[in-house]
C-alpha atoms as one frame of an Amber mdcrd trajectory, in Angstrom:
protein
  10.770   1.402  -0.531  11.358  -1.379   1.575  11.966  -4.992   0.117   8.400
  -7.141   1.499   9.077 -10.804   0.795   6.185 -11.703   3.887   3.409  -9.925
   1.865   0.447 -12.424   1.672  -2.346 -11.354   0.929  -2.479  -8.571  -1.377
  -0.025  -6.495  -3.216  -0.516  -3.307  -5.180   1.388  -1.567  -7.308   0.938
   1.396  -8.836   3.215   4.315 -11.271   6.208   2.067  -9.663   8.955   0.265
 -11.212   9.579  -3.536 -11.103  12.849  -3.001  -9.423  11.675  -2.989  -6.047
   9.581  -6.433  -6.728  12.692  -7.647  -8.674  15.260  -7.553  -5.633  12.639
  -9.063  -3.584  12.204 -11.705  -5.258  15.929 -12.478  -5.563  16.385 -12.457
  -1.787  17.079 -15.723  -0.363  14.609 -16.952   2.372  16.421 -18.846   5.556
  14.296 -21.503   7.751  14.159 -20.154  10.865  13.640 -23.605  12.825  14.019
 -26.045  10.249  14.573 -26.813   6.778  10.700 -27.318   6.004   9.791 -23.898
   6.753  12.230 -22.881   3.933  10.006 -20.993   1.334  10.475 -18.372  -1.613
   9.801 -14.709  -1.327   5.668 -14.079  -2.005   5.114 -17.867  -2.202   2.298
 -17.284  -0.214   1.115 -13.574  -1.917  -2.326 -14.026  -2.954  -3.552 -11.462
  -5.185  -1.562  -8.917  -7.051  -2.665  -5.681  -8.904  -0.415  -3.619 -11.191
  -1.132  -0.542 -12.615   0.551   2.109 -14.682   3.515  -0.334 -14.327   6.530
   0.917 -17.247   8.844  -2.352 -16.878   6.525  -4.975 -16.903   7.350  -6.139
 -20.373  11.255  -7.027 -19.436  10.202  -8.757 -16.333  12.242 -12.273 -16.198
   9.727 -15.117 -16.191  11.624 -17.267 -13.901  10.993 -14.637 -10.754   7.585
 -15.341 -11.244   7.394 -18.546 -11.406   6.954 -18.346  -7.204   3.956 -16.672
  -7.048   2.290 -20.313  -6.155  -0.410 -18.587  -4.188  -1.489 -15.997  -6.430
  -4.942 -16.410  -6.915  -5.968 -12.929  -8.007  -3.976 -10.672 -10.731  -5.454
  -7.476 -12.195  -3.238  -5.569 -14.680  -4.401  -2.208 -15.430  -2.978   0.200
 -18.375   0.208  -1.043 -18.774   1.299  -0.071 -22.511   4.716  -1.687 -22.946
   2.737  -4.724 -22.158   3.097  -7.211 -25.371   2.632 -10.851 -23.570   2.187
 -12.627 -20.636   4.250 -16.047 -21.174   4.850 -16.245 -17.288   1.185 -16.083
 -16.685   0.950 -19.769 -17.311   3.257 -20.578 -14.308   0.732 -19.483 -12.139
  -1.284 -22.487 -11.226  -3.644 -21.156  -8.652  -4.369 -18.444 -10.179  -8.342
 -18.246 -10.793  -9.078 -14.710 -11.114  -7.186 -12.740 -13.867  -8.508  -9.045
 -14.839  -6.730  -6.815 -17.799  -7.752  -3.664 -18.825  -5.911  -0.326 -20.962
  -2.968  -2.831 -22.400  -3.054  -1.722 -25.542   0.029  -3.603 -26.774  -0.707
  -7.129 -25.534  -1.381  -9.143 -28.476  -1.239 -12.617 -27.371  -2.163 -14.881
 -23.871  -0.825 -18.452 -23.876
């Protein structure tokens, strides 16, 4: 699967590993006419939906911490889902659905 770091609006993944989101997320974004339209990889993504996910739990919270756009995250039946301590990074987030995570015990 192709890297995507120009996604905006929506983004869904399902039965998938984080790897693919992972190395797009490290990839380093070069202005193309100046130094102001410099930006992060899915800084503008909007909503997100993950499903069936199996890696979610290891995912590093600093990659995350991007996602300045997100408005919109659904997580769907994720079990090695414990916590969400990146979820608090996302400040424009004002939509958050989470369903069939049986192991998430705790939201900050």
């Amino acid at each position: 699967m192709p890297l995507f770091p120009y996604i905006k609006e929506d983004l869904k993944m399902v039965r998938v590993s984080l790897k693919v989101l992972q190395q797009t997320m490290k990839m380093k974004m070069g202005a193309t006419t100046s130094p102001s339209s410099c930006y992060f990889p899915l800084s503008q993504l909007q909503s997100m939906e993950l499903c069936l996910v199996k890696d979610l739990e290891s995912y590093p919270e600093e990659r995350l911490q991007n996602l300045v756009s997100l408005r919109k995250l659904k997580i769907y039946n994720c079990e090695e889902l414990g916590s969400l301590p990146w979820i608090a990074n996302l400040t424009s987030l004002q939509e958050l659905s989470i369903q069939g995570c049986l192991n998430l015990t705790s939201l900050p």
